[in-house]
C-alpha positions in Angstrom: 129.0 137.5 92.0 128.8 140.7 94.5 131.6 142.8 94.8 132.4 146.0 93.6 135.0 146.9 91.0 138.1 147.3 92.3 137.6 144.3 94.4 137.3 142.3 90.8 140.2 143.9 89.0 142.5 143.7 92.0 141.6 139.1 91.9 142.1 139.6 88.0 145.8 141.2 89.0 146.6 137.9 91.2 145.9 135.8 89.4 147.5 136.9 86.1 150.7 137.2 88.6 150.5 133.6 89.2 151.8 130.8 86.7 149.1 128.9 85.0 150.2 125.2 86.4 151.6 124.7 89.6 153.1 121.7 91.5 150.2 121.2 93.4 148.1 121.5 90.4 150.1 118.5 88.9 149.6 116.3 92.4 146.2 116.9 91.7 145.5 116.4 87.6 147.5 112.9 88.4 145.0 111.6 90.9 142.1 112.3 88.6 143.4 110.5 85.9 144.0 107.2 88.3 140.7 107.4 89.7 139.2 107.9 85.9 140.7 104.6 84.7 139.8 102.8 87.9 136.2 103.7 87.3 136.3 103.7 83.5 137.8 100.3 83.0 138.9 98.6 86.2 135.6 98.7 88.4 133.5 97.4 85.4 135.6 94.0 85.5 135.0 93.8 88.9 131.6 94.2 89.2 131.3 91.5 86.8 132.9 89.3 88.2 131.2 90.1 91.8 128.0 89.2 89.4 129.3 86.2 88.6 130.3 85.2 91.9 126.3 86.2 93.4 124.4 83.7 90.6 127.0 81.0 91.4 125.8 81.6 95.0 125.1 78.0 96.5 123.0 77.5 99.7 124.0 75.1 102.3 122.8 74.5 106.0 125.6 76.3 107.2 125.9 79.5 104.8 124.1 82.1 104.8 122.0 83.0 101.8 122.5 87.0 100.1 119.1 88.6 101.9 116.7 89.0 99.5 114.1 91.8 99.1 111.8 92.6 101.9 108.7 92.4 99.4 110.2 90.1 96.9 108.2 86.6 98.1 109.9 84.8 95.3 113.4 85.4 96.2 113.1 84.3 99.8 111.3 81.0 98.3 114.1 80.4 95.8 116.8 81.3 98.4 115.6 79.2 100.8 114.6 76.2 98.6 110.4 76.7 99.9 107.5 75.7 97.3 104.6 76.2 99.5 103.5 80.4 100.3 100.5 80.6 102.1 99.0 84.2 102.0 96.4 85.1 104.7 94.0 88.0 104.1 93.1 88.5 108.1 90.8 90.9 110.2 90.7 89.4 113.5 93.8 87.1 113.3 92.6 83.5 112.5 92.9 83.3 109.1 96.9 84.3 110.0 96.9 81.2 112.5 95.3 78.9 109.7 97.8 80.8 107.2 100.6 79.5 109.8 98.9 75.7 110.8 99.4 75.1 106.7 103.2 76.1 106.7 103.9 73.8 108.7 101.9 71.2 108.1 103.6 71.5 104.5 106.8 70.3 106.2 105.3 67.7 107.1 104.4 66.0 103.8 107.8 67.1 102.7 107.7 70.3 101.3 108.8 73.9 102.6 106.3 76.8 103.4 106.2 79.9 104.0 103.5 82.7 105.4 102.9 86.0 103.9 101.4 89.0 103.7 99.9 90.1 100.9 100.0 93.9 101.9 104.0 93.1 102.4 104.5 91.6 99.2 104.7 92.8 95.8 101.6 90.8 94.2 102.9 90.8 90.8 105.7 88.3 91.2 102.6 85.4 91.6 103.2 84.5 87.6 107.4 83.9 89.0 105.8 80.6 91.1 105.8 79.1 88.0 110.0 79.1 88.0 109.6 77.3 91.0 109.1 73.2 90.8 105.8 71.7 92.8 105.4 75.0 93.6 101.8 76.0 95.7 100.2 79.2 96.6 97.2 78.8 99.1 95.2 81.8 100.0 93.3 82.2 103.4 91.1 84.8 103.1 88.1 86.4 105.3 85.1 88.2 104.0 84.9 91.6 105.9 82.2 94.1 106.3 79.9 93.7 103.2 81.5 91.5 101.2 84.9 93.0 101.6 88.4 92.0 101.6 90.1 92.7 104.8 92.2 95.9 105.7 96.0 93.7 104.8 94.2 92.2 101.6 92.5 95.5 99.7 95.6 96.3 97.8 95.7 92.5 96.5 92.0 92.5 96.0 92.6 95.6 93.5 95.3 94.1 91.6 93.3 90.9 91.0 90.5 93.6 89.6 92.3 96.0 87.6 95.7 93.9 86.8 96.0 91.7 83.7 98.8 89.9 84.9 98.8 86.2 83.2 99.4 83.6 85.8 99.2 80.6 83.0 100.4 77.4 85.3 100.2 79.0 88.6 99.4 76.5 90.8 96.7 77.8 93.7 94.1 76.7 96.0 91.8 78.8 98.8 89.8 78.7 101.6 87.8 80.9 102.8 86.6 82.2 106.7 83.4 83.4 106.2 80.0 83.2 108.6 76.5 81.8 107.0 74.8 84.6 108.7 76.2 87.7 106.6 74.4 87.9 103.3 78.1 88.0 101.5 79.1 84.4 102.9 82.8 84.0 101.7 82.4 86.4 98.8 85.8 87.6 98.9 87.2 83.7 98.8 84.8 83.2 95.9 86.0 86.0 94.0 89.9 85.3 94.6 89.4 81.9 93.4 87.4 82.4 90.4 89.2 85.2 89.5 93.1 83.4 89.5 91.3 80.8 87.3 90.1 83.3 84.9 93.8 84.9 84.5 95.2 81.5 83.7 96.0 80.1 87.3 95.7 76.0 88.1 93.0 75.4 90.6 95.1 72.5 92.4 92.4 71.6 95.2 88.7 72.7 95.5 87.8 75.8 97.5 87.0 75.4 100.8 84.6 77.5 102.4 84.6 77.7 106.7 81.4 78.9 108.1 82.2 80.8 112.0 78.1 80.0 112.8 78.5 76.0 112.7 81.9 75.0 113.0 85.1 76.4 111.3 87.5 74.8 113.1 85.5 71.7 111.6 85.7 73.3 108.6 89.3 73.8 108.5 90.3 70.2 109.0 88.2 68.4 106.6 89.3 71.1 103.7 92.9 70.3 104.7 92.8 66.9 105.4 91.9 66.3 101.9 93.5 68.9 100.4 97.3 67.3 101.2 96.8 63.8 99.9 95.5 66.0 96.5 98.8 68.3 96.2 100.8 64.8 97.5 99.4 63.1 94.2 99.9 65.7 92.0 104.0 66.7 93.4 104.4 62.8 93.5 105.7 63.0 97.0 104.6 60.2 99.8 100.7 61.5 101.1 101.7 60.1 104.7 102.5 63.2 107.0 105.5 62.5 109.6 104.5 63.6 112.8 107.0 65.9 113.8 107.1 68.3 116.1 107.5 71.6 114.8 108.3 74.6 116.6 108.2 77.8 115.3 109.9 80.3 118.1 113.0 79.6 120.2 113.0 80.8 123.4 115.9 83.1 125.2 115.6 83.6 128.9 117.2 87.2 129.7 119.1 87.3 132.7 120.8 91.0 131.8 119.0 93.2 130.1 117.8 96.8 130.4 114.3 97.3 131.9 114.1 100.6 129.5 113.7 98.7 126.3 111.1 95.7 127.7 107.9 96.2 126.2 104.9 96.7 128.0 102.3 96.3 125.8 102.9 98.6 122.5 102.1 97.4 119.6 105.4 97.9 117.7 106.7 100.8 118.7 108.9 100.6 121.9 107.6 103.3 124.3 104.7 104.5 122.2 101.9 103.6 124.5 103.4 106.7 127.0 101.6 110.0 126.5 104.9 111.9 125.8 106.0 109.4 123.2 103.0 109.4 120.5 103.5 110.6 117.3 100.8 110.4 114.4 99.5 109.1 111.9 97.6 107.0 114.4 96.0 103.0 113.0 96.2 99.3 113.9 99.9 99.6 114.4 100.6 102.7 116.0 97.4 102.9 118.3 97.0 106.7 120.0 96.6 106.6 124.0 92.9 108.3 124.4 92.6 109.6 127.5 89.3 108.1 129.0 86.5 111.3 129.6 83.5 109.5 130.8 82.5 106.2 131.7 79.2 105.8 132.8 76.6 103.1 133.2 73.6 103.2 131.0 71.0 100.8 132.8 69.2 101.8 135.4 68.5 98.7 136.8 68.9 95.1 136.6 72.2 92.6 136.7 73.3 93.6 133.4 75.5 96.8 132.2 76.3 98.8 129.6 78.8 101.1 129.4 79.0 104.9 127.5 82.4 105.9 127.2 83.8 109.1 125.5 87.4 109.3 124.4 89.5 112.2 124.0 91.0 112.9 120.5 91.8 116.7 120.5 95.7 116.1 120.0 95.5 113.1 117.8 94.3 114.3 114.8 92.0 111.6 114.4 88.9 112.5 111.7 86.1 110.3 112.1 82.1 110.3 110.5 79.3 108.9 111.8 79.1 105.1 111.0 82.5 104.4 111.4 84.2 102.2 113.7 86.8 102.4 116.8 89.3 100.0 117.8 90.3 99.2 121.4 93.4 97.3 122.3 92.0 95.5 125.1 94.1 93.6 128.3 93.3 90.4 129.7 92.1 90.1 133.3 95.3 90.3 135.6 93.4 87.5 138.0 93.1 84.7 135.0 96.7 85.4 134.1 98.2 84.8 137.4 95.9 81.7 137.5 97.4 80.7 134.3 101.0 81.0 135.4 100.3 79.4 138.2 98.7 76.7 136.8 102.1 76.0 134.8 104.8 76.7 137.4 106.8 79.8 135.9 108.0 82.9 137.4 105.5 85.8 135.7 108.6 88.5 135.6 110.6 86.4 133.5 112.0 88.2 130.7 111.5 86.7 127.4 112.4 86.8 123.5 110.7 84.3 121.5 112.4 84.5 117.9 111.4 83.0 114.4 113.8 79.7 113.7 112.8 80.6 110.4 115.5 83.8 109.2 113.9 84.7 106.2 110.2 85.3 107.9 109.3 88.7 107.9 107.7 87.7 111.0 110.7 87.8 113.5 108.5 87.6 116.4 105.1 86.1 117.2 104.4 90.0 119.7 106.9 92.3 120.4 110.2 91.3 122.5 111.2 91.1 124.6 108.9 91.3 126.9 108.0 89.6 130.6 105.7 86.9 130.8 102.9 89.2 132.5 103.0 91.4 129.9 103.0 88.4 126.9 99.9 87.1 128.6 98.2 90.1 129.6 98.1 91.7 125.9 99.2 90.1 123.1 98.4 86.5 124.0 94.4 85.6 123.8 94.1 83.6 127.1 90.1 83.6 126.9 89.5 82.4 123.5 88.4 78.7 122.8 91.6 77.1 122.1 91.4 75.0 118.3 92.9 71.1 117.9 95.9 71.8 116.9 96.6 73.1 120.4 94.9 70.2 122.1 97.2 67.9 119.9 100.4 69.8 121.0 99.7 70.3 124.6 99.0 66.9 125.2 102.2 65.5 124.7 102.6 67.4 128.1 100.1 65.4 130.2 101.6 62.7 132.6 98.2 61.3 133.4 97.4 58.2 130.5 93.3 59.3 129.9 94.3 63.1 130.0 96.3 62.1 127.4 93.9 60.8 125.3 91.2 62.6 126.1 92.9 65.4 123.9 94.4 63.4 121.2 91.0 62.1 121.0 89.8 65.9 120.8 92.5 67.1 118.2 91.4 63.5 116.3 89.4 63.8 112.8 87.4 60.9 113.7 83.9 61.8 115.0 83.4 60.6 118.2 87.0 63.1 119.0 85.0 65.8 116.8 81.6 65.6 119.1 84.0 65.6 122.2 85.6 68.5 121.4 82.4 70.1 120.3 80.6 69.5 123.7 83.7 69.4 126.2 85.5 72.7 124.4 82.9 74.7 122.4 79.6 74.2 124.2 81.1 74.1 128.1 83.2 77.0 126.1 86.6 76.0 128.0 89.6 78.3 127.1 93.3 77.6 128.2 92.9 78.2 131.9 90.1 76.3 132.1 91.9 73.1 130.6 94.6 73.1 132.4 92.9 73.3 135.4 90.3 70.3 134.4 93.4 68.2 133.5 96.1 69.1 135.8 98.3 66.6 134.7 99.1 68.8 131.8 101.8 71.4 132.1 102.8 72.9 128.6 105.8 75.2 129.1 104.5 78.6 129.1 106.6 79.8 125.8 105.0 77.2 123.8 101.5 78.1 125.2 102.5 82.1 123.9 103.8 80.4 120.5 100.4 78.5 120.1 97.6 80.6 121.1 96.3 83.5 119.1 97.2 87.3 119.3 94.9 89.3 121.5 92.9 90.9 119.0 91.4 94.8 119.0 87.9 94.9 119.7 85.3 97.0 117.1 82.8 99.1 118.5 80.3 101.6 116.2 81.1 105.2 117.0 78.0 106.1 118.9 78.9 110.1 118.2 78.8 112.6 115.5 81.9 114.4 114.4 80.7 117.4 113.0 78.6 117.7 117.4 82.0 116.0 119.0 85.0 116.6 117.1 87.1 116.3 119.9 85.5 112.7 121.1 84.5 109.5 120.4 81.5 108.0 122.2 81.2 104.1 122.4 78.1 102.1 123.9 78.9 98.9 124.5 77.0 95.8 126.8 79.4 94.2 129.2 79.8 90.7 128.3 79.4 88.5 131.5 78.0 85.1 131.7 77.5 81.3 133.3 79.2 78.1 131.2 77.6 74.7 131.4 80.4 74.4 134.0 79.2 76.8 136.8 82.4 79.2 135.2 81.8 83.1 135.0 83.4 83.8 131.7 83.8 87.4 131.1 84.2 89.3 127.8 88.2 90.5 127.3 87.5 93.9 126.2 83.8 95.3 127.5 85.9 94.1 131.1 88.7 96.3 130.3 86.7 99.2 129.2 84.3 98.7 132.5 87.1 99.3 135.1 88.8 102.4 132.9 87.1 104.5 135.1 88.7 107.8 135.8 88.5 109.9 139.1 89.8 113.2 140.2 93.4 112.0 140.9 94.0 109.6 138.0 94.4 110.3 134.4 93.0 106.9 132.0 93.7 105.9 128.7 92.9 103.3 126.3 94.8 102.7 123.0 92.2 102.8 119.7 92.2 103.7 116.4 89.4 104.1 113.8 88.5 102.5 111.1 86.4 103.8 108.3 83.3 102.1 107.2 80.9 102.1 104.2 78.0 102.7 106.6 77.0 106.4 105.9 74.2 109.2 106.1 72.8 110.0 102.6 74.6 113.3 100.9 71.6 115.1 101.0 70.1 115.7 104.0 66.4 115.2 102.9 66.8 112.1 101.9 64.4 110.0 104.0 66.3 107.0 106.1 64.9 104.4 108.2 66.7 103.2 111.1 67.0 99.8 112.9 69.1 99.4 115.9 68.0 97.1 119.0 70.0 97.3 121.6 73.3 98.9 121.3 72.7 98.7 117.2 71.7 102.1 118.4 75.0 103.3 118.6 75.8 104.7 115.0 72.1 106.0 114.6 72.8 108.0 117.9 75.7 109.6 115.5 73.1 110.0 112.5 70.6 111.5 114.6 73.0 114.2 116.1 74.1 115.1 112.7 70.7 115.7 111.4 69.5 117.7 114.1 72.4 119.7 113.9 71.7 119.6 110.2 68.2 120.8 110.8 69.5 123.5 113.3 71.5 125.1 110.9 68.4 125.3 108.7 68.7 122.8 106.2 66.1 120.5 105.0 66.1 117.7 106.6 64.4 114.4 105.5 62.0 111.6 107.5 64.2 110.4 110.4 62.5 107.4 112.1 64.2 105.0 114.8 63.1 101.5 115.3 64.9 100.5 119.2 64.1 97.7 120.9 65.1 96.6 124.7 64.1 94.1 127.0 62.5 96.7 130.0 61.7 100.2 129.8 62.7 100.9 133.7 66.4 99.2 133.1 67.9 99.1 129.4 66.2 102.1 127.3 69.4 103.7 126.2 69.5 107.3 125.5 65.8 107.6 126.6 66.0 111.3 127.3 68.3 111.8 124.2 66.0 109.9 121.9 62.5 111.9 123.5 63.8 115.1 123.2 64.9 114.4 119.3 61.2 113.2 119.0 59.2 115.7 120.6 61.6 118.3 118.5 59.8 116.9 115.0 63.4 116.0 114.3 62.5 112.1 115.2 60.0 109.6 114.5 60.6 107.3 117.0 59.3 103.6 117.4 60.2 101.6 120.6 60.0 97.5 121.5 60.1 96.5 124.9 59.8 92.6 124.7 59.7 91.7 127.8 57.3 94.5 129.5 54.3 92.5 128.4 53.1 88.5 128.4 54.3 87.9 124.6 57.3 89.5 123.0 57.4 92.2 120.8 60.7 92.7 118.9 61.3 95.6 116.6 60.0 92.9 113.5 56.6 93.4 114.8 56.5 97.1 114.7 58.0 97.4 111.3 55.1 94.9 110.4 52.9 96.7 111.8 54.1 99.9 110.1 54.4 98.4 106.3 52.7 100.9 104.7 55.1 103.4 106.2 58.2 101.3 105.2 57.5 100.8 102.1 56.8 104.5 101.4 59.9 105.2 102.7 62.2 102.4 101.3 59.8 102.2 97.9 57.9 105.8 96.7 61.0 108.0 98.6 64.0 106.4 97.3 65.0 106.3 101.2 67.5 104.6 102.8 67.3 101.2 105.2 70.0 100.9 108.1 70.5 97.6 110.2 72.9 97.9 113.0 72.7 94.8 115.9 72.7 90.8 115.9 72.8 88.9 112.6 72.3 85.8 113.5 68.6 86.6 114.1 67.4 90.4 114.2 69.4 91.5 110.9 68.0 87.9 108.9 64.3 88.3 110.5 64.4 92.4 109.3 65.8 91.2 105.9 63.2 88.6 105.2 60.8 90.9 106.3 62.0 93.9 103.8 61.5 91.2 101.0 58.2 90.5 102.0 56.8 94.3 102.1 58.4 95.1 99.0 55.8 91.7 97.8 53.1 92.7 99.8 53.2 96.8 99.3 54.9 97.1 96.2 52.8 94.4 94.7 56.0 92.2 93.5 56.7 88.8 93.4 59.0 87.0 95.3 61.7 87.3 92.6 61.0 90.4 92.1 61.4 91.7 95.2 64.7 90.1 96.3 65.8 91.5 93.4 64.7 95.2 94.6 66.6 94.6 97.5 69.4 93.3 96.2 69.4 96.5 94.2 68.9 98.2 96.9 72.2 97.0 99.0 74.5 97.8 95.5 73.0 101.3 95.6 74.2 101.6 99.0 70.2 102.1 99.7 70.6 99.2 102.5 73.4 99.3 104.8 74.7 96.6 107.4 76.5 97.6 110.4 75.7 93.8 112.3 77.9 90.9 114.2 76.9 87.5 115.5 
């Protein structure tokens, strides 16, 4: 206490003057006591009896059941009466829509499913399915990058390697989304299946494994298709589906509503796609609004383009290293959606909600709401992708004309003359929604149901083509612009590349695109004179532009740098050498060894495979006697396989190895991170 003397012995004189126990004093001791044996003894037997009252809790259509835990899977199943969970480990969105297609597919062999995300739930209540009767937990999982689990499923990935959780009489199948031409085909549907069965978990149905370079759709059906009748024979239920229609969103049609809280194309935060409104941290969900710096076309010639575009970051306090990868929320082209509304009658500035029938989804909405019909279609609904049978199956029902009808039941069929015809009237004359509806105009889905069935517009990945520690401030993409002819005289056009290609700011007008970064595994040695070899046709160039800046900056600064050598290829030398006067400059510095393909400047093609043949002895002195490291960054399909089999077969004919031996070299070679994959198909 501060105060000085007197001021403390004058209080002591009050207070002795007063008597010890007043009136209000009494008032006050009184209330203390009630309120000690409420708490004490009353409140106890109440709260037992509330207990009481809650496990006695009974659920009925039209009761509401006590709301259970956000990440608690197994009290929303119980509540609910469900015995089916499908989790989905998705990076682009379709295992989520085959993670959805099986919920409700399990309604119609009698059961009750549910869809979850394993980075919502808490992972350890998997050995509680066993409380549950004819319980089944199927997992839809894509491989990602090498091997890897997708962003949503890492945290369930490390708990099935470092938990010891039992789950004795769990019952579980999976299928995986993977693509035949990635070295790690399915590996992380591989691994979730063996690993449940080795902690004590009932495989129920095979795994099933769809393969994105043949036919996953395909795939998808045949696993399925077998996989109920199996789970029907083992619940003892009937194994004959109804067929039901079964809707997953109700629409509401807002006639009053304030135009302040519509969204216009955020990605869950109202508002957050305006400059003034961002906040960080910025990722998939809360996307930061880079304003657009350059845009600029990188051929000098020819009826192609390629676009370099450098993105503002200064105030977002985005990090980033070379290798890694943005994200761009892309929009659809405003002429296609108009066609599409058009095509099905409805008024585009519509205001709409579309809300889950099912209240205990975590998933309230399929995109934010609400929203107009312009803005569902232009970015959250993916207008331009090839639509899957399921969607043929539904939308027919909405075809007057007999043959249109049948034409897509035939389509959405499993019997293969309807598999062939949706294989060469869908796939190979590669007709999305619009196109459809416009080849069968007797069909006019209502437009809510066409948002409920089609997939979310999905961000786009691009390889950083920039250093950080040259362009903090920026992030450079190089991208080709996707433009091409369909068996049916179309012009399809890619969703994004378009986008990106009319972002193109001038004096008067301020541009911005919404991204995000994502980190990768594809990185520079530590050391700096470690020797690496680079392959990038094309725009695989991009990331290697990154490296290359970094280690001449490296090199600037005075550090020892190691072998840098650059395989590019490119069809002409007058129209598509990208970064020509970057690249010859880095070469005729000594930074650079620089080897260049131009197939098509000559009577035979030569691709960057010939020059690395050409150069074996090199390769393997780099790759074999230096300990260096091998980068890949373009096609899989064909470049990335041809290099790969080609690697194999200098190890054998340089390094003097057998066949065995030297897969295994390079299989060595990828664990210690020694071979690096930065490809798509």
């Amino acid at each position: 206490m501060d105060g000085t003397p007197e001021m403390m012995d004058v209080s002591t004189e009050e207070v002795a003057a007063e008597p010890l126990v007043g009136m209000m004093d009494m008032v006050l001791l009184t209330l203390l006591g009630v309120v000690s044996i409420y708490y004490f003894f009353i409140r106890n037997t109440n709260k037992k009896e509330d207990n009481s009252a809650l496990k006695s809790f009974t659920i009925s259509p039209t009761q509401l059941a006590p709301r259970a835990s956000d990440s608690s899977f197994i009290s929303k199943m119980k509540s609910s009466g469900r015995n089916v969970i499908v989790f989905y480990g998705s990076q682009t969105g379709t295992a989520e829509e085959f993670a959805g297609r099986l919920a409700k597919e399990a309604t119609r062999f009698g059961m009750k499913g549910m869809v979850a995300d394993p980075e919502e739930c808490d992972m350890n209540e998997l050995a509680q399915l066993t409380e549950i009767d004819n319980h089944l937990a199927i997992f839809c999982v894509a491989t990602y990058g090498e091997g890897d689990p997708t962003d949503n499923a890492q945290e369930f990935y490390e708990f099935l390697q470092n938990g010891d959780e039992q789950l004795d009489g769990m019952q579980y199948t999976v299928f995986g989304l993977g693509n035949k031409t990635y070295e790690h085909y399915n590996a992380m549907a591989k691994y979730v299946d063996k690993r449940l069965g080795e902690l004590g978990a009932k495989r129920l149905f095979e795994l099933g494994m769809g393969d994105d370079d043949a036919n996953m759709e395909d795939d998808f059906i045949t696993w399925k298709d077998a996989m109920w009748p199996k789970v029907c024979e083992v619940f003892g239920i009937d194994s004959q589906a109804q067929d039901i229609n079964m809707r997953q969103y109700r629409l509401t049609v807002l006639e009053d509503y304030d135009p302040a809280r519509l969204f216009t194309g955020e990605i869950a935060r109202l508002n957050s796609f305006k400059v003034e409104n961002q906040r960080p941290p910025f990722d998939a969900k809360n996307p930061f609004m880079a304003e657009v710096g350059v845009n600029r076309e990188l051929f000098k010639g020819g009826n192609r383009n390629c676009l370099h575009i450098e993105l503002n970051i200064e105030s977002s306090r985005i990090r980033y290293d070379a290798g890694d990868h943005v994200a761009v929320y892309p929009v659809n082209d405003q002429a296609l959606v108009s066609h599409l509304i058009a095509l099905v009658g409805e008024d585009p500035e519509k205001v709409i909600t579309l809300t889950n029938v099912d209240e205990d989804s975590s998933k309230k909405h399929p995109f934010p709401c609400p929203c107009t019909y312009r803005v569902a279609l232009s970015h959250y609904v993916d207008i331009t992708a090839l639509p899957r049978t399921h969607v043929l199956k539904e939308i027919a029902e909405y075809a007057t004309d007999n043959k249109e009808k049948e034409k897509l039941l035939l389509m959405s069929g499993t019997s293969e003359a309807g598999k062939a015809e949706y294989q060469r009237w869908v796939v190979q004359d590669v007709r999305n929604i619009v196109h459809i509806l416009e080849d069968l105009p007797s069909c006019k889905p209502p437009l809510d149901y066409l948002c409920e069935l089609l997939p979310r517009l999905q961000a786009r990945y691009y390889s950083i083509s920039s250093s950080s520690k040259l362009y903090p401030n920026t992030v450079h993409i190089t991208a080709n612009v996707l433009k091409y002819e369909t068996p049916t005289g179309r012009i399809n056009k890619g969703v994004c590349t378009t986008y990106m290609q009319n972002q193109r700011p001038d004096n008067d007008t301020k541009l911005h695109m919404p991204i995000f970064v994502r980190k990768s595994q594809f990185r520079l040695p530590s050391k700096p004179q470690t020797p690496i070899l680079m392959i990038g046709p094309g725009t695989g160039i991009a990331p290697f532009r990154g490296f290359i800046q970094e280690r001449n900056l490296q090199k600037e600064e005075g550090k020892p740098v190691g072998k840098t050598v650059l395989y590019f290829g490119c069809r002409n030398k007058a129209n598509d050498y990208l970064y020509e006067e970057e690249l010859t400059a880095y070469r005729d510095s000594g930074l650079l060894k620089l080897y260049v393909a131009f197939s098509r400047d000559q009577p035979e093609k030569v691709y960057v495979t010939h020059l690395l043949e050409g150069n074996k002895k090199e390769v393997w002195e780099i790759i074999g006697k230096e300990n260096g490291h091998l980068y890949v960054c373009g096609d899989a399909k064909c470049m990335a396989r041809d290099v790969h089999a080609l690697i194999i077969k200098i190890c054998q004919t340089e390094g003097g190895m057998t066949q065995e031996e030297a897969e295994q070299y390079v299989r060595k070679m990828i664990n210690q991170k020694r071979y690096s994959s930065d490809v798509w198909s």
